[in-house]
KEKEDREN-391832 format. One record per residue (C-alpha): x, y, z. Coordinates in nm, 3 decimals, m for minus. Layout:
N
+---------+---------+---------+
!      c1 !      c2 !      c3 !
+---------+---------+---------+
!       X !       Y !       Z !
...
+---------+---------+---------+
This chain:
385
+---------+---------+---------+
!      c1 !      c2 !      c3 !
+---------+---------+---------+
!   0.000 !   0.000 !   0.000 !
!   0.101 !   0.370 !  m0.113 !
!   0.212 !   0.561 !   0.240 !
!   0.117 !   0.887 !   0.029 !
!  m0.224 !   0.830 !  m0.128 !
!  m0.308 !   1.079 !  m0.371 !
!  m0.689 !   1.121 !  m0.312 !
!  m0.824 !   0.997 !   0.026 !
!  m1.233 !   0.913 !   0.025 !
!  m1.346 !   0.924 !   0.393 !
!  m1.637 !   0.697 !   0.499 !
!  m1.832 !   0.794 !   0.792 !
!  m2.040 !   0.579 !   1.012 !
!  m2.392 !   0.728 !   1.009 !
!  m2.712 !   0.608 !   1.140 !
!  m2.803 !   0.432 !   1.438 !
!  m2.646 !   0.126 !   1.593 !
!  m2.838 !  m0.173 !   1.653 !
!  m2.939 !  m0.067 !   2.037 !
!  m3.138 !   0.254 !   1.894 !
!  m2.805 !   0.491 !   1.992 !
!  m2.727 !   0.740 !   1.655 !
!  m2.382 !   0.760 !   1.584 !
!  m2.360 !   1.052 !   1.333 !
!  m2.210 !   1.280 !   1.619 !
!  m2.026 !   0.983 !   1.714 !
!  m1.612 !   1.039 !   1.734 !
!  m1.426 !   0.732 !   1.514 !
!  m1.241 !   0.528 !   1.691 !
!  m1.023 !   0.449 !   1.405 !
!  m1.012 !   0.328 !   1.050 !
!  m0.988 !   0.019 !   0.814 !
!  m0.785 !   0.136 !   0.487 !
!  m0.886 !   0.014 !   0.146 !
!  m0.671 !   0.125 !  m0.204 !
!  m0.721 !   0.130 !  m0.566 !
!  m0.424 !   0.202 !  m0.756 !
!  m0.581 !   0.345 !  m1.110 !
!  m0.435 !   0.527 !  m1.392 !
!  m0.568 !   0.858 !  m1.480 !
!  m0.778 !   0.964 !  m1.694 !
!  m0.540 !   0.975 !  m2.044 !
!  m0.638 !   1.278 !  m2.241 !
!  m0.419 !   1.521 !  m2.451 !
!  m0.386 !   1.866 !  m2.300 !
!  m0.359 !   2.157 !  m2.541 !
!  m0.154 !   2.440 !  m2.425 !
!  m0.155 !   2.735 !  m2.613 !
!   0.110 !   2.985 !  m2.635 !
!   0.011 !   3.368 !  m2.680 !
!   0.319 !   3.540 !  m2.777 !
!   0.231 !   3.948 !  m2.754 !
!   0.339 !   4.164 !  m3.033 !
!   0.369 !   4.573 !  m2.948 !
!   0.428 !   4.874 !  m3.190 !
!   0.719 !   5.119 !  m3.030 !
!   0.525 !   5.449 !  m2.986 !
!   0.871 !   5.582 !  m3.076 !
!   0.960 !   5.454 !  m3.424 !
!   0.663 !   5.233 !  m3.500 !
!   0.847 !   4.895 !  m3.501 !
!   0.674 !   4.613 !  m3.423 !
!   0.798 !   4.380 !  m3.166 !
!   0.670 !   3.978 !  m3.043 !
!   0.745 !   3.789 !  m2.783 !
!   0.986 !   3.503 !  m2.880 !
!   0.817 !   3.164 !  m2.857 !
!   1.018 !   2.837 !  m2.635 !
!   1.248 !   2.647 !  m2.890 !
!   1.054 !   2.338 !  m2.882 !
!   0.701 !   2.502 !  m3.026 !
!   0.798 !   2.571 !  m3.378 !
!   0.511 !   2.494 !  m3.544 !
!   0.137 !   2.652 !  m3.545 !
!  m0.017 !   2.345 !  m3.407 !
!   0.213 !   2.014 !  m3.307 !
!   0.239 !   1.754 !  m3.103 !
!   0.437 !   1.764 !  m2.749 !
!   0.758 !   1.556 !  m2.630 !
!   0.573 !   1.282 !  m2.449 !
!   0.355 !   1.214 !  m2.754 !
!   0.682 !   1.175 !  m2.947 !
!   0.821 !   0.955 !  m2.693 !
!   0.522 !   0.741 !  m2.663 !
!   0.559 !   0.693 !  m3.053 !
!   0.898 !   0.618 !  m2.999 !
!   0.870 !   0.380 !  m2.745 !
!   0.576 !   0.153 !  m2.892 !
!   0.774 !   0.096 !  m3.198 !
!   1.104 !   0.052 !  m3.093 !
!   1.073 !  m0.056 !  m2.729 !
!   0.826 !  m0.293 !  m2.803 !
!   0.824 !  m0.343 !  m3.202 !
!   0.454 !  m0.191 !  m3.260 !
!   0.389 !  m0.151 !  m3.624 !
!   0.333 !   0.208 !  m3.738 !
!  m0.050 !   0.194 !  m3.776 !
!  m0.126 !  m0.025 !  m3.481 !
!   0.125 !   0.212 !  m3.272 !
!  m0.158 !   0.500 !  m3.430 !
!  m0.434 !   0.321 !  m3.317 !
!  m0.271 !   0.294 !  m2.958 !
!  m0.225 !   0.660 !  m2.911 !
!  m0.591 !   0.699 !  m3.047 !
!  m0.755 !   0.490 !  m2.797 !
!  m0.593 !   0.593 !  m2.476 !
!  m0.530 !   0.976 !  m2.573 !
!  m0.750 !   1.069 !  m2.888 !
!  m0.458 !   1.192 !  m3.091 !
!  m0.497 !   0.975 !  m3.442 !
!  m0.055 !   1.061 !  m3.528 !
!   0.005 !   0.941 !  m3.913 !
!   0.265 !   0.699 !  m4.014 !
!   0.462 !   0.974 !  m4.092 !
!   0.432 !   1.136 !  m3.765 !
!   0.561 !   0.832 !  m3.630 !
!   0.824 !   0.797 !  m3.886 !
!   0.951 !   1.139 !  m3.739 !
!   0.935 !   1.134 !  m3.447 !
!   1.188 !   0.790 !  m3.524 !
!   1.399 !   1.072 !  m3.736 !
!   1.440 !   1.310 !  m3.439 !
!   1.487 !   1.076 !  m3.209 !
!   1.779 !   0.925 !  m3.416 !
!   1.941 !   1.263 !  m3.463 !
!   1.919 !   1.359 !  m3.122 !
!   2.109 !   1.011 !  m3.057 !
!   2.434 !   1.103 !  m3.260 !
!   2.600 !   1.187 !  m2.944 !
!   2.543 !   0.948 !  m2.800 !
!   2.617 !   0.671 !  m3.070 !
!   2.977 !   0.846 !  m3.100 !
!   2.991 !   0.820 !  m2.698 !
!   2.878 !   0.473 !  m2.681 !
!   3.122 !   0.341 !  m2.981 !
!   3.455 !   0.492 !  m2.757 !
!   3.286 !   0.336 !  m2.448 !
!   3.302 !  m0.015 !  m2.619 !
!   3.629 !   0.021 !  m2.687 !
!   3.752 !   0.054 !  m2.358 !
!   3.581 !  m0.264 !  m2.272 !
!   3.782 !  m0.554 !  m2.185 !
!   3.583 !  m0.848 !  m2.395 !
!   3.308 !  m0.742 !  m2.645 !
!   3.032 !  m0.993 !  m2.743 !
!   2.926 !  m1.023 !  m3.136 !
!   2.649 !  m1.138 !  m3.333 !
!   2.438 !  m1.088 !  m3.642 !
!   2.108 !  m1.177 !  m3.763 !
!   1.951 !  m1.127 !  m4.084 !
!   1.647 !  m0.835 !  m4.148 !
!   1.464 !  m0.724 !  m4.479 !
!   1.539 !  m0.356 !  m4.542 !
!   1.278 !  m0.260 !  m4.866 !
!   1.226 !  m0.638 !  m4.923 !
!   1.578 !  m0.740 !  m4.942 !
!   1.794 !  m0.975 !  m4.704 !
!   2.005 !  m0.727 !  m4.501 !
!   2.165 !  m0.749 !  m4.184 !
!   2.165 !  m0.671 !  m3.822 !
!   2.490 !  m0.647 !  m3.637 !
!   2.524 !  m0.651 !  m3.205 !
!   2.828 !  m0.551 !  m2.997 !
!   2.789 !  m0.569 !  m2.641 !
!   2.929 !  m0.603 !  m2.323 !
!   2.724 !  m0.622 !  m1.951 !
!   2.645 !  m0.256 !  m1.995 !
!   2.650 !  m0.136 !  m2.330 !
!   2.492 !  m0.229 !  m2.676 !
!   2.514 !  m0.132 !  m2.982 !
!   2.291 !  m0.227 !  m3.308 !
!   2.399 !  m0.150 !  m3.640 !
!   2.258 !  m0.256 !  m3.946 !
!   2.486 !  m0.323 !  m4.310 !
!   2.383 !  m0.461 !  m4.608 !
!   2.645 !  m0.746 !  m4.573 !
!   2.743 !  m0.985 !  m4.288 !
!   3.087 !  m0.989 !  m4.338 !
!   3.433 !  m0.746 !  m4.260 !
!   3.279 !  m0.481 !  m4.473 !
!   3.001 !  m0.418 !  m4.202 !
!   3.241 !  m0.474 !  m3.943 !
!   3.459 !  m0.187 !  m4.044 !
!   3.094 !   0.043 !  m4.131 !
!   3.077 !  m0.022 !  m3.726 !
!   3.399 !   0.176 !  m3.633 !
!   3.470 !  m0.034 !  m3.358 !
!   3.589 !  m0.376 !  m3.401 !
!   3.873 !  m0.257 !  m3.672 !
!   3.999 !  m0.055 !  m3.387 !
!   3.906 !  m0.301 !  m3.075 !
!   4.213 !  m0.438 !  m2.921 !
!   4.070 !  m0.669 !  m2.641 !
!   3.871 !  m0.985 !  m2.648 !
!   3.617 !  m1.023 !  m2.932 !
!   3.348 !  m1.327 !  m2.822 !
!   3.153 !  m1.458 !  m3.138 !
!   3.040 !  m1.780 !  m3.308 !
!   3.351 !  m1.847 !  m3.544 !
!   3.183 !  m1.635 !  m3.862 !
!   3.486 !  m1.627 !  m4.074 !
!   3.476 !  m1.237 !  m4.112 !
!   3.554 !  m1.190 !  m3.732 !
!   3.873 !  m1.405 !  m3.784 !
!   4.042 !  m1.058 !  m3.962 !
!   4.049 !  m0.868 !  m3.700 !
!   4.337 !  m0.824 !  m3.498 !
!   4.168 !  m0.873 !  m3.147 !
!   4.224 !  m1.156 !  m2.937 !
!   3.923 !  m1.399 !  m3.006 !
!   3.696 !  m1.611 !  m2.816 !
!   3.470 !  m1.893 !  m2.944 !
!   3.143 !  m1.963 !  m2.814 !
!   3.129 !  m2.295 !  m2.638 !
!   2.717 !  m2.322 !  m2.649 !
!   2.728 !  m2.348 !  m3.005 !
!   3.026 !  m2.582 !  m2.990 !
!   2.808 !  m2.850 !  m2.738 !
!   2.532 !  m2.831 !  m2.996 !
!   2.757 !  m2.915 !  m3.232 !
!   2.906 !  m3.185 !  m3.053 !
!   2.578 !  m3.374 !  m2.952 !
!   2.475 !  m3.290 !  m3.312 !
!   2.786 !  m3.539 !  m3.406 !
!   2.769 !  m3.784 !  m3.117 !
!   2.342 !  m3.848 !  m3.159 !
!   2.291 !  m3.858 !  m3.520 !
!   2.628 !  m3.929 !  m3.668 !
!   2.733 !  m4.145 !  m3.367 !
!   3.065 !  m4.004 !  m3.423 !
!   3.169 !  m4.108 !  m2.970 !
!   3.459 !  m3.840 !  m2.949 !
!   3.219 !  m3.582 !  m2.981 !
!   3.025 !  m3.712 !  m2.702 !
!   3.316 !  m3.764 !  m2.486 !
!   3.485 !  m3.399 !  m2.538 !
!   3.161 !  m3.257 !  m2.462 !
!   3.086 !  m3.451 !  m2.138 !
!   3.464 !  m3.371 !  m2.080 !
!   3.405 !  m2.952 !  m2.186 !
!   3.161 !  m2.973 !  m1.959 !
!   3.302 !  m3.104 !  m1.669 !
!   3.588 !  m2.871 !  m1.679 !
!   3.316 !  m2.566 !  m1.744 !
!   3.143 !  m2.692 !  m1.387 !
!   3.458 !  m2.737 !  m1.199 !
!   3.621 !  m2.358 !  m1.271 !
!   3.251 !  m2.236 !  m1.249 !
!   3.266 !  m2.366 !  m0.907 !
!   3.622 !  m2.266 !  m0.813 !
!   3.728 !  m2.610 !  m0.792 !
!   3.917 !  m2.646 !  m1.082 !
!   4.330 !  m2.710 !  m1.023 !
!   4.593 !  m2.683 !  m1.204 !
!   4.637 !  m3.051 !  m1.291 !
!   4.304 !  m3.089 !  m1.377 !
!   4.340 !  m2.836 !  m1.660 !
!   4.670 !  m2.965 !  m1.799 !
!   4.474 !  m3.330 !  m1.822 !
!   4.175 !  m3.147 !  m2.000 !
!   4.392 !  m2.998 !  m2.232 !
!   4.583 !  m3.342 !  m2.283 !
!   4.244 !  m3.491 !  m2.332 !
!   4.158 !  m3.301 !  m2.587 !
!   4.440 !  m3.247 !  m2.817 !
!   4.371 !  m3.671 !  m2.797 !
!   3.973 !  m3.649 !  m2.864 !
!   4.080 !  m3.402 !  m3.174 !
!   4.322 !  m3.665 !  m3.283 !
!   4.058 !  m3.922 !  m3.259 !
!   3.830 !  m3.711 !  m3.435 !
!   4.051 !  m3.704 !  m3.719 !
!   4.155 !  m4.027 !  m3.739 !
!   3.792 !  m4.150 !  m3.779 !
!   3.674 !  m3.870 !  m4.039 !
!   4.014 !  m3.888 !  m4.308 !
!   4.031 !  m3.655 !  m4.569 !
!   3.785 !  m3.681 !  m4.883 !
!   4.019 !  m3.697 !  m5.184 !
!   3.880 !  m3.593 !  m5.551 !
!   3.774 !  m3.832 !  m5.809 !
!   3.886 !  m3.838 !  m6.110 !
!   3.555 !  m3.661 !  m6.285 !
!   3.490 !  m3.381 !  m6.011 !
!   3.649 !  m3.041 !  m6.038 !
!   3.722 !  m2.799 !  m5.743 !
!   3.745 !  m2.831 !  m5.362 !
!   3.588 !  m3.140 !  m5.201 !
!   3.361 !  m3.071 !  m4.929 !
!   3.490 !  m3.286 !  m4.581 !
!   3.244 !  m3.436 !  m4.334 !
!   3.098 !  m3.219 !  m4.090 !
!   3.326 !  m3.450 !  m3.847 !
!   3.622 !  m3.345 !  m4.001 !
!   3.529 !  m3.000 !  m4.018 !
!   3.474 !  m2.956 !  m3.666 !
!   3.773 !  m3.153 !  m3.559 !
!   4.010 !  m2.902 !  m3.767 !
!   3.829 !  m2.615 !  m3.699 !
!   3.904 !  m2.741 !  m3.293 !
!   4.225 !  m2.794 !  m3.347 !
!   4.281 !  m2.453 !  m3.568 !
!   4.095 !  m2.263 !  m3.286 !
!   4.211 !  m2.414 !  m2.935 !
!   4.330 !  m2.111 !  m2.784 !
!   4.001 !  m1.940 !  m2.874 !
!   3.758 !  m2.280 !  m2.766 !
!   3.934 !  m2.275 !  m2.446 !
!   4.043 !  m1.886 !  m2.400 !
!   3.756 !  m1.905 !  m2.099 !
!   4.056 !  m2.118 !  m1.935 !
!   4.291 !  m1.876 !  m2.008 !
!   4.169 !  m1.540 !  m1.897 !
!   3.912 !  m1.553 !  m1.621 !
!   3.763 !  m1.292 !  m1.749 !
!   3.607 !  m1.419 !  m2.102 !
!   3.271 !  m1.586 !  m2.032 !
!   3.202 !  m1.950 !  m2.141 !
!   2.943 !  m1.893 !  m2.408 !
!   2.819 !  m1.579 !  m2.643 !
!   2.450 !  m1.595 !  m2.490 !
!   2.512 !  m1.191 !  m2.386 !
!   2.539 !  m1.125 !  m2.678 !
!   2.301 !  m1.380 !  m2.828 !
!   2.018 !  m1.204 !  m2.574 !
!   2.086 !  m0.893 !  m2.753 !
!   2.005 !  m1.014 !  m3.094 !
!   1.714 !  m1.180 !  m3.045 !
!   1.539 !  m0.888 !  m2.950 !
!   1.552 !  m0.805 !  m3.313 !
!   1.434 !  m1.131 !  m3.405 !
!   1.126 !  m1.088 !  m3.228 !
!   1.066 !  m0.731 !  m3.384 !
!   1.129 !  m0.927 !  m3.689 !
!   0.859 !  m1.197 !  m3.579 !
!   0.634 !  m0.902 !  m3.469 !
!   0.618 !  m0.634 !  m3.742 !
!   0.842 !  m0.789 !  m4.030 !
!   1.143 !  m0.591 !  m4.222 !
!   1.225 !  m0.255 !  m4.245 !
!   1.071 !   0.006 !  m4.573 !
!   1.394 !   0.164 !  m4.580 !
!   1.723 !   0.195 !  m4.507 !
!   1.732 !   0.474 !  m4.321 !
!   1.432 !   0.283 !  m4.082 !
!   1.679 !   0.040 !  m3.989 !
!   1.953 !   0.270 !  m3.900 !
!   1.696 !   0.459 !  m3.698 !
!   1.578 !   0.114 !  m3.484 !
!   1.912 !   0.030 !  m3.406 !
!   2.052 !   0.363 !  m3.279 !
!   1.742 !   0.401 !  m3.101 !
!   1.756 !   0.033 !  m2.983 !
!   2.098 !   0.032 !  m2.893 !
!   1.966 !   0.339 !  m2.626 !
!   1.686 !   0.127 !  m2.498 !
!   1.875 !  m0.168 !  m2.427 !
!   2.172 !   0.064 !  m2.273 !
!   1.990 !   0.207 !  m2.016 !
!   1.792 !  m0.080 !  m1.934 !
!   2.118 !  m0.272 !  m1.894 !
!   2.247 !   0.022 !  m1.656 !
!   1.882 !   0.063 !  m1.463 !
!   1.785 !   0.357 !  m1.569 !
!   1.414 !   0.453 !  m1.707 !
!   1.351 !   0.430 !  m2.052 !
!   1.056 !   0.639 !  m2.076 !
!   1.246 !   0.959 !  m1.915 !
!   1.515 !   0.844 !  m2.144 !
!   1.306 !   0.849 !  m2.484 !
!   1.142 !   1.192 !  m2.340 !
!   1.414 !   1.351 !  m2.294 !
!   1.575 !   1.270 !  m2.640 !
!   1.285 !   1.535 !  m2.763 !
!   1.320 !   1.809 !  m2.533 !
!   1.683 !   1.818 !  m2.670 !
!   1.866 !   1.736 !  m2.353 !
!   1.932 !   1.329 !  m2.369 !
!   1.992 !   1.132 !  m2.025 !
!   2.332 !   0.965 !  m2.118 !
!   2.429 !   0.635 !  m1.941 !
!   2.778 !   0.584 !  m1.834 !
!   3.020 !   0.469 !  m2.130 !
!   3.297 !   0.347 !  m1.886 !
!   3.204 !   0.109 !  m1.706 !
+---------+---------+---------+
């Protein structure tokens, strides 16, 4: 219960108790609280600004008041109308018209798609600052978690790109997946700490230090060990695993990691032993595609340092789920409300995104954040964390 009600409803006793006695004039000899916590009631309120104009008796030059900044048109809508817009289609992946129809029913203000789609404008402009803060904060960062997902920008198969760390992300979108969109990022090129990601080839140019994801590695594992019944994929994932647990828990010595890593230079041996190399026959032209066994097994072997770099440095993570969690926000917008009409749409959701998910990481409200984007002085989060 609230301790500072805003509206208190007394109800007296009146009447006459059951021995004949009336009680109207009676003093209370105390109370029995009741609350109803209710929104109010959501209406637009119009404020209109007068701005005076006077002739100089002197000279006959006519003077006007000077209106606030923010009212620069004859009739417009206000900052928290803007950030509501904002908010439904970005926080929470609203399509344009339903987003309309949501400000209709609970204020009475009908906004147009392309009110919407500018109030997504300004609110990406206003975030430039930011953006440039956010991409030097990431660099400071001692690992940085990537991922990409596919989007349709105007019908076509574009991409989505994440970097993140526990209190920063960023969203960009490119029309490729590979180095190309890395370097339109302006961070990883640069980045010279830890780079966590899923072994996409294009990460492997960069001259960071790199980590593999070891969640997609287990999948890939039991993937090999259940339907190809290949049993050293099994047995260096139950032995992954169990070396995962152990320095989870603190447990893990010194000896115990020198046998893991004995065990699995052996398991990778194994591994190769059982899936040998597909030569070419003597009608087929090019490279010959190896087992996914074989693949696996060299990529392991290629890649140990990386696999096991959670080993290593205590402070790389196990797994890429961070920034995995990140991404999938913007495969349920794509679920939700499908692609993007333009290009300059996409880059507008993921600046604006990559806001939303900052200050939720860091606690801080989202709604005072979007509002404040429009009355032209943005709540920043911290970069350095």
């Amino acid at each position: 219960m609230s301790d500072q009600p805003d509206v208190i409803v007394r109800l007296p006793v009146r009447g006459k108790c059951s021995c004949g006695e009336c009680l109207d004039e009676v003093k209370a000899s105390g109370q029995v609280r009741r609350q109803v916590h209710e929104l109010p009631e959501l209406r637009l309120i119009v404020t209109e600004y007068q701005a005076e104009t006077k002739i100089c008796p002197n000279c006959l030059t006519q003077k006007q008041a000077c209106f606030p900044a923010e009212v620069s048109s004859g009739v417009q809508y206000g900052n928290r109308v803007h950030g509501l817009a904002t908010y439904l289609n970005v926080a929470h992946f609203i399509p344009l018209r339903r987003s309309s129809e949501i400000i209709k029913m609970l204020c009475g203000a009908e906004l147009s798609d392309g009110t919407i789609d500018r109030s997504l404008k300004i609110a990406c402009d206003g975030l430039l600052g930011f953006e440039t803060n956010l991409k030097a904060g990431l660099l400071e960062q001692t690992v940085l978690h990537a991922d990409e997902t596919g989007a349709k920008v105007g019908g076509q198969l574009n991409w989505i790109h994440v970097l993140s760390c526990e209190m920063l992300t960023f969203y960009a979108h490119h029309a490729k997946r590979g180095y190309v969109a890395l370097e339109a990022m302006e961070v990883l090129p640069k980045y010279q700490g830890t780079v966590m990601h899923d072994a996409w080839c294009a990460y492997f140019q960069l001259l960071a230090t790199h980590a593999l994801c070891n969640s997609h590695l287990l999948r890939e594992l039991r993937a090999l060990a259940e339907y190809h019944q290949q049993v050293w994929a099994g047995e260096l994932r139950v032995a992954l695993q169990g070396v995962y647990h152990a320095f989870k828990c603190g447990s893990l010595t010194e000896f115990e990691k020198t046998t893991f890593f004995d065990r699995y230079d052996q398991l990778l041996e194994i591994g190769l032993s059982v899936n040998p190399v597909q030569t070419r026959g003597s009608k087929t032209r090019g490279r010959v595609a190896q087992s996914k066994g074989r693949n696996l097994a060299l990529r392991l072997v290629q890649y140990k340092d990386a696999v096991l770099r959670f080993l290593l440095d205590a402070r790389v993570p196990f797994d890429n789920n961070l920034a995995e969690r990140d991404i999938r926000m913007v495969c349920v917008k794509r679920k939700v409300s499908g692609g993007f009409r333009s290009a300059d749409g996409a880059k507008a959701f993921c600046r604006i995104r990559s806001y939303i998910s900052t200050l939720k990481k860091q606690g801080i409200n989202v709604w005072d954040g979007l509002v404040s984007i429009f009355r032209g002085a943005v709540i920043m989060p911290r970069f350095i964390c």
